[in-house]
PDB file of N, H, CA, C and O in Angstrom:
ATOM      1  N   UNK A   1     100.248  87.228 111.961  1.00  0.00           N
ATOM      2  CA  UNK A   1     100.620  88.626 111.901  1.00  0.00           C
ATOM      3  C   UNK A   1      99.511  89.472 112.527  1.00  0.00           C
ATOM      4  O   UNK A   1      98.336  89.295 112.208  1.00  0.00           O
ATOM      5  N   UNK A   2      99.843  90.278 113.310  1.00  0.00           N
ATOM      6  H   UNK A   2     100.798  90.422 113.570  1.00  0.00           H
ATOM      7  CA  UNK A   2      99.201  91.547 113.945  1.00  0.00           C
ATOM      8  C   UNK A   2      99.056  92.681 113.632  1.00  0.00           C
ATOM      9  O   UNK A   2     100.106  93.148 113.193  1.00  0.00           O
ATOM     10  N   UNK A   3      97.704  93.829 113.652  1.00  0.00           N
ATOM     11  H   UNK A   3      96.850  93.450 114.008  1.00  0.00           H
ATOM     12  CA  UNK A   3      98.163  94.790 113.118  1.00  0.00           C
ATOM     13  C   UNK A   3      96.991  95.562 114.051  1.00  0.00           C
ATOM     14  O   UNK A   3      96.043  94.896 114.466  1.00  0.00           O
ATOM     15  N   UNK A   4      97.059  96.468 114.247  1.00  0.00           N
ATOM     16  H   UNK A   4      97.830  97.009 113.911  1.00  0.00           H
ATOM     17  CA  UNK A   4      95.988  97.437 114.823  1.00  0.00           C
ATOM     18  C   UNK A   4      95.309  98.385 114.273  1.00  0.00           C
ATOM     19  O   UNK A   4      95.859  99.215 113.549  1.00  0.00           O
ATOM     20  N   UNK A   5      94.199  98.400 114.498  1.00  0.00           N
ATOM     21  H   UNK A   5      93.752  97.726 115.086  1.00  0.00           H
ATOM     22  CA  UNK A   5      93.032  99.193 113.288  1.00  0.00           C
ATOM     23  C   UNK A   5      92.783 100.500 114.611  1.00  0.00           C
ATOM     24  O   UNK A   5      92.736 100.360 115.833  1.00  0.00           O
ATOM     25  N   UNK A   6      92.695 101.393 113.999  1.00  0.00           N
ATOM     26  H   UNK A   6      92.733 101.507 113.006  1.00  0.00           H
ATOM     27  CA  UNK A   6      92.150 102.923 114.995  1.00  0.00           C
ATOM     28  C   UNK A   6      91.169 103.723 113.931  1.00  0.00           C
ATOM     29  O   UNK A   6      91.465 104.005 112.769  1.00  0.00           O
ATOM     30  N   UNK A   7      90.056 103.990 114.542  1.00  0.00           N
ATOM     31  H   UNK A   7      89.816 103.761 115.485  1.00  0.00           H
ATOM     32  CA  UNK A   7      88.867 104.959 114.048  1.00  0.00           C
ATOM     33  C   UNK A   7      89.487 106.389 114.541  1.00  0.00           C
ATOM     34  O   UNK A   7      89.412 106.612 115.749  1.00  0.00           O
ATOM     35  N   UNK A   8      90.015 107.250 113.811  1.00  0.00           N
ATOM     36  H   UNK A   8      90.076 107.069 112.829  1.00  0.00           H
ATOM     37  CA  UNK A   8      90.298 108.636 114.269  1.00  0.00           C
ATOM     38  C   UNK A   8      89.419 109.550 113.700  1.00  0.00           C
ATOM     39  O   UNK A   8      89.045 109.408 112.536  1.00  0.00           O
ATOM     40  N   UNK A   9      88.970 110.670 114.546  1.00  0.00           N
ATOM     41  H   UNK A   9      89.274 110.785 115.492  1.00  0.00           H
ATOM     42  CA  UNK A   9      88.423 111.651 114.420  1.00  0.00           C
ATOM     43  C   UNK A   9      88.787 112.793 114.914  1.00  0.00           C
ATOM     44  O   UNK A   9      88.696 113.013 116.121  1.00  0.00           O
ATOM     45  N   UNK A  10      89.143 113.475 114.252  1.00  0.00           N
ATOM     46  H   UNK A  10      89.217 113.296 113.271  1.00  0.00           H
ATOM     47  CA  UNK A  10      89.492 114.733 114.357  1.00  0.00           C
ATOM     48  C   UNK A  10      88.398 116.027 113.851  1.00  0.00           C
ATOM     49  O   UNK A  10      88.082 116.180 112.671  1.00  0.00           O
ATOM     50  N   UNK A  11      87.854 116.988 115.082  1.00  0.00           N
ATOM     51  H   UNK A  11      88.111 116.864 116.040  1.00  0.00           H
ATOM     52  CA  UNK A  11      87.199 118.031 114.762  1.00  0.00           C
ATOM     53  C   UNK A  11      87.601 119.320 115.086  1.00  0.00           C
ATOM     54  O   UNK A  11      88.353 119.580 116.025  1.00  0.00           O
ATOM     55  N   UNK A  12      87.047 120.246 114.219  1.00  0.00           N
ATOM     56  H   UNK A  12      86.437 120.035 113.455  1.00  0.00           H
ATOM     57  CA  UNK A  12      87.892 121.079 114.314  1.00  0.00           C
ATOM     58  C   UNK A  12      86.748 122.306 115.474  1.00  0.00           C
ATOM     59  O   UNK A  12      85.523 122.418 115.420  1.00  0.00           O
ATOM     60  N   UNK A  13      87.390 122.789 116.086  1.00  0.00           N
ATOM     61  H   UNK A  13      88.384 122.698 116.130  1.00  0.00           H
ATOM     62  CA  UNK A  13      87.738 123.696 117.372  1.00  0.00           C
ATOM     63  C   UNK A  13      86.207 124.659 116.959  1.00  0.00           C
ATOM     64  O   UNK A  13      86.051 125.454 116.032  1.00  0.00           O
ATOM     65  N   UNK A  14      85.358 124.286 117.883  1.00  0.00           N
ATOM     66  H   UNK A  14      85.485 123.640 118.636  1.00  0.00           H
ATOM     67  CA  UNK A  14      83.862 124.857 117.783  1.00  0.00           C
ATOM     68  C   UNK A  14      83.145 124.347 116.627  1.00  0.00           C
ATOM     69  O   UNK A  14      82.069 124.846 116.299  1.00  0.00           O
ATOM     70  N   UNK A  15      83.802 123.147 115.831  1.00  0.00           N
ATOM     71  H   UNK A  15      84.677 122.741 116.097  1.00  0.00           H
ATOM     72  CA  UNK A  15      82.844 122.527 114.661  1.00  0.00           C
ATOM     73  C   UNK A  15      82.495 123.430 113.443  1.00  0.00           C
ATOM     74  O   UNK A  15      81.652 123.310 112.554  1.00  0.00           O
ATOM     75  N   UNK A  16      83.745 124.688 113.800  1.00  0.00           N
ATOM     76  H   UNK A  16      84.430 124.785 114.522  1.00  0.00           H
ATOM     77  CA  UNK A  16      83.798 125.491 112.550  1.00  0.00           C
ATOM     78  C   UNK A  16      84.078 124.690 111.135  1.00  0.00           C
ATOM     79  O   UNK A  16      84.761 123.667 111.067  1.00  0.00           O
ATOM     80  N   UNK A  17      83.510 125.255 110.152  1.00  0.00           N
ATOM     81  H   UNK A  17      82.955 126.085 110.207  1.00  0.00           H
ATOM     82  CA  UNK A  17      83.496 124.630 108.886  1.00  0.00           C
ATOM     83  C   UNK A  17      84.929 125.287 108.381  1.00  0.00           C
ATOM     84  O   UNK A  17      85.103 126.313 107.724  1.00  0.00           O
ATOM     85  N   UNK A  18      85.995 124.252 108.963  1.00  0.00           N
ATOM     86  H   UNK A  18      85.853 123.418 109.497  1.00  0.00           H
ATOM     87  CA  UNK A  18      87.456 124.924 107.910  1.00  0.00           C
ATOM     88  C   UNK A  18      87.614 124.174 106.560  1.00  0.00           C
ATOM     89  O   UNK A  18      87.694 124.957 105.613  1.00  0.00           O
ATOM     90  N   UNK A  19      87.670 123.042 106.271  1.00  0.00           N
ATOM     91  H   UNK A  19      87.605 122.406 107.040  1.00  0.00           H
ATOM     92  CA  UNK A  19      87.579 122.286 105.057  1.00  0.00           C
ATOM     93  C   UNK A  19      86.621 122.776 104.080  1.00  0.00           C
ATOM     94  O   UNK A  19      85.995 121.864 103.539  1.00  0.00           O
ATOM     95  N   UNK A  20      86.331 123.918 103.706  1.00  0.00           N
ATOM     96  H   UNK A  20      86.839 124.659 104.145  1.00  0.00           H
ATOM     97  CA  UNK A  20      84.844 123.938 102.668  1.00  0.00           C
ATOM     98  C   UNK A  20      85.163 123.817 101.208  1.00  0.00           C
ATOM     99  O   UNK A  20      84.296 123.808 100.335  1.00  0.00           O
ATOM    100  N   UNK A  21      86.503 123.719 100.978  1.00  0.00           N
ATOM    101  H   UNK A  21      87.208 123.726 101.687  1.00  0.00           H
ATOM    102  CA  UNK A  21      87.049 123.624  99.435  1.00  0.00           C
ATOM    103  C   UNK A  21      87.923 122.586  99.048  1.00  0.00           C
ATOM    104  O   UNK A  21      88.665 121.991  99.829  1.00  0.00           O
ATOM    105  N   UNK A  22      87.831 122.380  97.874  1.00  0.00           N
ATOM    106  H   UNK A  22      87.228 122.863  97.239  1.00  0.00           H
ATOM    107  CA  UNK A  22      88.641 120.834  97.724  1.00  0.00           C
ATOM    108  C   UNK A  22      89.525 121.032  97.500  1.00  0.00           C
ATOM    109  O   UNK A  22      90.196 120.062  97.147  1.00  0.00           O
ATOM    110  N   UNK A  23      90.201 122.380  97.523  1.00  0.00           N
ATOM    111  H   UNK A  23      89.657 123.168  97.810  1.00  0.00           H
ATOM    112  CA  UNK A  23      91.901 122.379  97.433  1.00  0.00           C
ATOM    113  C   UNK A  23      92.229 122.472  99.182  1.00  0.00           C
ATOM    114  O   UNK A  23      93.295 121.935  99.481  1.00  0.00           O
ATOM    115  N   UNK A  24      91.353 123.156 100.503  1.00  0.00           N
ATOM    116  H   UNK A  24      90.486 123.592 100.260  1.00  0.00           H
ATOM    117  CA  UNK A  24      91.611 122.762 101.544  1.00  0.00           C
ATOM    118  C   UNK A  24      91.880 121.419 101.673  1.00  0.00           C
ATOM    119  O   UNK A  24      92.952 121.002 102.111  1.00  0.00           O
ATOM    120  N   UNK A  25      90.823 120.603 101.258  1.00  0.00           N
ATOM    121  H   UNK A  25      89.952 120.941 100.902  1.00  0.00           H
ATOM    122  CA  UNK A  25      90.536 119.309 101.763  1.00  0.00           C
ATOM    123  C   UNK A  25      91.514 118.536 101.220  1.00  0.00           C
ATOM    124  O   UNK A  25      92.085 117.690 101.908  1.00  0.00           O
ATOM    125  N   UNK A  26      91.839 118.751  99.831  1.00  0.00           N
ATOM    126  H   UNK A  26      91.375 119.438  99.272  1.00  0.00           H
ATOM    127  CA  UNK A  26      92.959 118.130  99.465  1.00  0.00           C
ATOM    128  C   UNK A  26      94.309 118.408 100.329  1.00  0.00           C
ATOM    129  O   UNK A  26      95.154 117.621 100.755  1.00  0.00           O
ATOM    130  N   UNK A  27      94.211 119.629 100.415  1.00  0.00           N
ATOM    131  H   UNK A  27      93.525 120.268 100.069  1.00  0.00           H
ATOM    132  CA  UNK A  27      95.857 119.737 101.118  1.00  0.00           C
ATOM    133  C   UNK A  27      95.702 119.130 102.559  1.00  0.00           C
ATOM    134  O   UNK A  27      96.725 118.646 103.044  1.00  0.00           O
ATOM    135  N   UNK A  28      94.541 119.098 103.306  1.00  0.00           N
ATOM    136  H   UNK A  28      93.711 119.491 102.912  1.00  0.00           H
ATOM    137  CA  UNK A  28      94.743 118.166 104.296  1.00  0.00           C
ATOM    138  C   UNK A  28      94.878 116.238 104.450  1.00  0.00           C
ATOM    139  O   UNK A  28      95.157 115.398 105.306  1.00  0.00           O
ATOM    140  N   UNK A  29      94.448 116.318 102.933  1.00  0.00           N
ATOM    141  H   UNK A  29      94.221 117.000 102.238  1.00  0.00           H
ATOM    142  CA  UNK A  29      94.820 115.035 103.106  1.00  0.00           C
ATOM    143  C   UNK A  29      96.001 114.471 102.487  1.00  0.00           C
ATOM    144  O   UNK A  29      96.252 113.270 102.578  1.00  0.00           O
ATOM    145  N   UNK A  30      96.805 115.365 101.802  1.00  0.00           N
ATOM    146  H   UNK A  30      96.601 116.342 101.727  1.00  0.00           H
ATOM    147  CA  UNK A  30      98.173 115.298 101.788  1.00  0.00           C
ATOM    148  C   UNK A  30      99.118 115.410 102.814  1.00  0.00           C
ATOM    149  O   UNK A  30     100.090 114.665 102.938  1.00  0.00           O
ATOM    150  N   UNK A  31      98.835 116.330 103.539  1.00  0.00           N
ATOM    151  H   UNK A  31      98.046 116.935 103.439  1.00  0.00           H
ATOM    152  CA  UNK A  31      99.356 116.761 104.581  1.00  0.00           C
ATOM    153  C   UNK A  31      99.393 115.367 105.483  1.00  0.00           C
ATOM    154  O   UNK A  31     100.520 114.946 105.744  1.00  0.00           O
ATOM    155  N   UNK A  32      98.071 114.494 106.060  1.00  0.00           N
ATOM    156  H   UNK A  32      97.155 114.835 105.848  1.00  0.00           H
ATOM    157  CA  UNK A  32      97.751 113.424 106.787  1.00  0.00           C
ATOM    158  C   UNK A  32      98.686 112.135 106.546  1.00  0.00           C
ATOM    159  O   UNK A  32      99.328 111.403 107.300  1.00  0.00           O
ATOM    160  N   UNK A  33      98.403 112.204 104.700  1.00  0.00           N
ATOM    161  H   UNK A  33      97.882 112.799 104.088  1.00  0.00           H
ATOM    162  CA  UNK A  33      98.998 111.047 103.528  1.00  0.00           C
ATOM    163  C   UNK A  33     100.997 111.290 104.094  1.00  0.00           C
ATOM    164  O   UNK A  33     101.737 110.308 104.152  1.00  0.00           O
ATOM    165  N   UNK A  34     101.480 112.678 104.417  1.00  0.00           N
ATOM    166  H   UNK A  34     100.878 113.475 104.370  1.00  0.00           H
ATOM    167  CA  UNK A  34     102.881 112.475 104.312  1.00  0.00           C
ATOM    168  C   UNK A  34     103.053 112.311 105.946  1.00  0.00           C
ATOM    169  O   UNK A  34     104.209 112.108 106.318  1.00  0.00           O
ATOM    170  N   UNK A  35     102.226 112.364 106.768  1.00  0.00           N
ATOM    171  H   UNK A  35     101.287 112.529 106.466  1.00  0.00           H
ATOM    172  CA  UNK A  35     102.766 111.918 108.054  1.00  0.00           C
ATOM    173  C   UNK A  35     102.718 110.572 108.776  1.00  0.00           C
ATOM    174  O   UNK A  35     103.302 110.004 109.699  1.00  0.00           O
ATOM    175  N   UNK A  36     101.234 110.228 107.456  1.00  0.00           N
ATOM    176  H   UNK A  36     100.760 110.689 106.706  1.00  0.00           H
ATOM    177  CA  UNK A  36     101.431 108.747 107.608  1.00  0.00           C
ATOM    178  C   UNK A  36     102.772 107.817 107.004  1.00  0.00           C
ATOM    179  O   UNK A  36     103.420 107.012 107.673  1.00  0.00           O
ATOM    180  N   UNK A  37     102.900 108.014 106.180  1.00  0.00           N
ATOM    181  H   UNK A  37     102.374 108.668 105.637  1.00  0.00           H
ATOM    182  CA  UNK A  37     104.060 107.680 105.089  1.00  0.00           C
ATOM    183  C   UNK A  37     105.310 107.502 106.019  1.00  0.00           C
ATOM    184  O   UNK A  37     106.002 106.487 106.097  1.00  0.00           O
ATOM    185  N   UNK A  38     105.468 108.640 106.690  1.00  0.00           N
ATOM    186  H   UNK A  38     104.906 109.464 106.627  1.00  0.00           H
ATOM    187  CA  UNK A  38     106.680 109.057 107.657  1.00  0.00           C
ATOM    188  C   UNK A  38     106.768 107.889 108.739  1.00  0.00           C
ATOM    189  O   UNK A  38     107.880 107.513 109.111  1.00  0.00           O
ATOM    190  N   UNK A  39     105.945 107.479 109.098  1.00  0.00           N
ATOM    191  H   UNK A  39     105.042 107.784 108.796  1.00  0.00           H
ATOM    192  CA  UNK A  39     105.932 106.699 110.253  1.00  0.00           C
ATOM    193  C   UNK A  39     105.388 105.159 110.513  1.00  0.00           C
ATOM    194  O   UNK A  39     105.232 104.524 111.556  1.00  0.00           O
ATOM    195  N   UNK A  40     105.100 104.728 108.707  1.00  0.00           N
ATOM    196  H   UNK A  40     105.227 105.244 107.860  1.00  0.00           H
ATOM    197  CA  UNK A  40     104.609 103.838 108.660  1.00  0.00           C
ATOM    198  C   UNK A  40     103.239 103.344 109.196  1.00  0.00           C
ATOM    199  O   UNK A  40     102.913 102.310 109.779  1.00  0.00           O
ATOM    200  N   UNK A  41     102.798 104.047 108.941  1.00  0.00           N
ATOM    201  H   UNK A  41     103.063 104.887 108.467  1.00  0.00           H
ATOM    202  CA  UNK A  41     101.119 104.589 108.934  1.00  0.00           C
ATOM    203  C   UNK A  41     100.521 103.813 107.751  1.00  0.00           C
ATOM    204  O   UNK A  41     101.273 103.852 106.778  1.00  0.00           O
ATOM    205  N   UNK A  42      99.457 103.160 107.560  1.00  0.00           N
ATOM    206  H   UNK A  42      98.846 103.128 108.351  1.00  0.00           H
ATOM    207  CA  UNK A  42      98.725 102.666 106.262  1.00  0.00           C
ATOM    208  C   UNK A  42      97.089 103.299 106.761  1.00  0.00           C
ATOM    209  O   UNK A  42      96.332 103.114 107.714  1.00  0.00           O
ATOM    210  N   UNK A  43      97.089 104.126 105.515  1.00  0.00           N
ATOM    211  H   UNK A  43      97.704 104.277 104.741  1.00  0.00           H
ATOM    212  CA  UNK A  43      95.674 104.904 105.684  1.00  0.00           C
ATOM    213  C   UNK A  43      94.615 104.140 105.001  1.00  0.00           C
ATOM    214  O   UNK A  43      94.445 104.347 103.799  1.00  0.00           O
ATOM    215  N   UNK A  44      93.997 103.415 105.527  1.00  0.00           N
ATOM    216  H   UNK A  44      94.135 103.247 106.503  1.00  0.00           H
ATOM    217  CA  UNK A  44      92.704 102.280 105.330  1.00  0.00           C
ATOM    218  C   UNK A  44      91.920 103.164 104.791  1.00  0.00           C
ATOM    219  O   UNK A  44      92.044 103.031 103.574  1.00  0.00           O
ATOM    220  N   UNK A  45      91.067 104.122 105.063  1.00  0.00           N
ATOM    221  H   UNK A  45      90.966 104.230 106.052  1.00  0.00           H
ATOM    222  CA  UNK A  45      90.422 104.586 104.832  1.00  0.00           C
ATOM    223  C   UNK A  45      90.350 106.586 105.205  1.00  0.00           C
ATOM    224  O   UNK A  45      90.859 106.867 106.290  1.00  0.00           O
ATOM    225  N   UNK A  46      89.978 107.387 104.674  1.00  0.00           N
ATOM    226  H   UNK A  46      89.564 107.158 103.793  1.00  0.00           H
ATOM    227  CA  UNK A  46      90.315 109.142 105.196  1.00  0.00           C
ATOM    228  C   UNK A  46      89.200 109.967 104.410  1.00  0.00           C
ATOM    229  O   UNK A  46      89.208 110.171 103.196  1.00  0.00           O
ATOM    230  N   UNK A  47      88.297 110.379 105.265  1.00  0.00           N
ATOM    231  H   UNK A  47      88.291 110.214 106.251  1.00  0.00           H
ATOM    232  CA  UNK A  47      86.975 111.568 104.652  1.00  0.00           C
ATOM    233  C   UNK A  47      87.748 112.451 105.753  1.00  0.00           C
ATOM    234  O   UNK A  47      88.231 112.337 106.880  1.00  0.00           O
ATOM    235  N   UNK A  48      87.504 113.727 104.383  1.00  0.00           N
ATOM    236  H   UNK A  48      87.111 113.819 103.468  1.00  0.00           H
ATOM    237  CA  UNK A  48      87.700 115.156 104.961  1.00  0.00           C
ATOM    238  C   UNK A  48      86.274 115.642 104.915  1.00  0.00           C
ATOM    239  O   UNK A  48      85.612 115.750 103.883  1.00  0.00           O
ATOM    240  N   UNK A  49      85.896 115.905 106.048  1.00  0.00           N
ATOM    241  H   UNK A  49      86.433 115.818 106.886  1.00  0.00           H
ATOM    242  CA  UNK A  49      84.355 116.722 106.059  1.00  0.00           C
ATOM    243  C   UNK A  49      84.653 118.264 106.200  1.00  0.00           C
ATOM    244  O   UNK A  49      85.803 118.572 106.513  1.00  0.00           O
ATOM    245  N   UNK A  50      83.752 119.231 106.004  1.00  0.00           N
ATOM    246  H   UNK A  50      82.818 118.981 105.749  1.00  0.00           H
ATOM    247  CA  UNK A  50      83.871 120.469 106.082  1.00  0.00           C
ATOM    248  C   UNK A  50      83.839 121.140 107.865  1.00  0.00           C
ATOM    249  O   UNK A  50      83.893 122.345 108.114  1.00  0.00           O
ATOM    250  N   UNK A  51      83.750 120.147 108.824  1.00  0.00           N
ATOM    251  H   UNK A  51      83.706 119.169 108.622  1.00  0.00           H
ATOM    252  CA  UNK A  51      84.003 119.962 110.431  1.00  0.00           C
ATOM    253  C   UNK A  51      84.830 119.227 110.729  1.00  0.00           C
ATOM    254  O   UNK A  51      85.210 119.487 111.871  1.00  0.00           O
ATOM    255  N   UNK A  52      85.681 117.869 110.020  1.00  0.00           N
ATOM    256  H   UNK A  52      85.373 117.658 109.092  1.00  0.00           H
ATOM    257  CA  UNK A  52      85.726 117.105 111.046  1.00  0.00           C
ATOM    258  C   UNK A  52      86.539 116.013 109.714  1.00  0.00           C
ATOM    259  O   UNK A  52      86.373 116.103 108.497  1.00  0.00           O
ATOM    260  N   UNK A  53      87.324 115.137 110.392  1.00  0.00           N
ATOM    261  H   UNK A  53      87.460 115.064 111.381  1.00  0.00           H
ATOM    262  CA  UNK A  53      88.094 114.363 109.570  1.00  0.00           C
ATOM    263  C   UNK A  53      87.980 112.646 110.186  1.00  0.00           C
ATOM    264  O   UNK A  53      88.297 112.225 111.299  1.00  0.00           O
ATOM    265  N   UNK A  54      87.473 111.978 109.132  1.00  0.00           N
ATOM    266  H   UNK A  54      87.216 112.320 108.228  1.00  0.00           H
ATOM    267  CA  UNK A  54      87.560 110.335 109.910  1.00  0.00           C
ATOM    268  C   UNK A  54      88.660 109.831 109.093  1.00  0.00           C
ATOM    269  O   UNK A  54      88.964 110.298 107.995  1.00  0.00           O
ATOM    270  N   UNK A  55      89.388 108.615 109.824  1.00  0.00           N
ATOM    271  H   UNK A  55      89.141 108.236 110.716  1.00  0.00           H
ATOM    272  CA  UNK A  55      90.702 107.828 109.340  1.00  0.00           C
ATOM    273  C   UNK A  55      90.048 106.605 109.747  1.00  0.00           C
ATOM    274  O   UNK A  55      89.130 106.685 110.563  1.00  0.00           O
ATOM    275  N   UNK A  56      90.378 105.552 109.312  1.00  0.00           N
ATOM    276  H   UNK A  56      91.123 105.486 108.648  1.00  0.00           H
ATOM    277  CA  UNK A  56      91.091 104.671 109.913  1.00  0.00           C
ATOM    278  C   UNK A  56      92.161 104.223 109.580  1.00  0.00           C
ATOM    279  O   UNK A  56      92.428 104.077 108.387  1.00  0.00           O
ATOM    280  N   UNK A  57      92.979 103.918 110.510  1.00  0.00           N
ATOM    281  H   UNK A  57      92.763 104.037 111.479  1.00  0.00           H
ATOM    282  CA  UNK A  57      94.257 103.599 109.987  1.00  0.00           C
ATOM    283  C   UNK A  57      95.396 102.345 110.679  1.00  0.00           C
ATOM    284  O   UNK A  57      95.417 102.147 111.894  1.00  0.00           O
ATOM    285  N   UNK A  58      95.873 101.937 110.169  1.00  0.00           N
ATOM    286  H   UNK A  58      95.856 102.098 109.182  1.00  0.00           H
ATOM    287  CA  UNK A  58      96.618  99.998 110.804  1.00  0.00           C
ATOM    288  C   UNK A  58      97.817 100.726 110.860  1.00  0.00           C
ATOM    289  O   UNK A  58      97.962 101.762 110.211  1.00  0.00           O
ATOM    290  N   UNK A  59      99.022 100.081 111.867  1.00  0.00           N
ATOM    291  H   UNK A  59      98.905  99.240 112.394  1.00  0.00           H
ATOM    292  CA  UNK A  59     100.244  99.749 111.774  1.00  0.00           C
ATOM    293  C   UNK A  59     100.747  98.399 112.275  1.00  0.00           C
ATOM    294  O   UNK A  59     100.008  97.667 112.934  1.00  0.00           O
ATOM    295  N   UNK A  60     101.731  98.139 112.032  1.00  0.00           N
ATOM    296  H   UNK A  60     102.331  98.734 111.497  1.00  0.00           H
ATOM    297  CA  UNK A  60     102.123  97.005 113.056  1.00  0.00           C
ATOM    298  C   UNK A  60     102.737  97.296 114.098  1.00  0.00           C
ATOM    299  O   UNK A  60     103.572  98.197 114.174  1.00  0.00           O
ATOM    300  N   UNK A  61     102.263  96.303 115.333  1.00  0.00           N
ATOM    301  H   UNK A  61     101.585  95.571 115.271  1.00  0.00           H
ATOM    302  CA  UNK A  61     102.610  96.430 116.983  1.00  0.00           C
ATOM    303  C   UNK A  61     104.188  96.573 116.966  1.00  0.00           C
ATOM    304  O   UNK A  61     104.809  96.691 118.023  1.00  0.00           O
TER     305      UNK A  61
END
């Protein structure tokens, strides 16, 4: 079985600090959590930083 691993990073637009609260940060990682879900996405791993968001994340080929 095959599966593909991706390091994503996402920053946000001049490295402005938008995440600075944990109800932001939470809702972005709900937000991440239902689009993965949608598409068969498995979220390995997800830090919300107050710049910048790391994933990694598998699907199958």
């Amino acid at each position: 079985m095959y599966n593909f691993h991706y390091h994503l990073i996402w920053v946000t637009k001049y490295r402005n600090q938008t995440f600075t609260t944990e109800v932001l940060s939470n809702e972005m990682k709900a937000i991440l959590q239902q689009v993965a879900d949608d598409n068969d996405i498995v979220i390995e791993k997800m830090e919300v930083m107050p710049d910048h968001i790391h994933m990694l994340i598998s699907f199958p080929p």
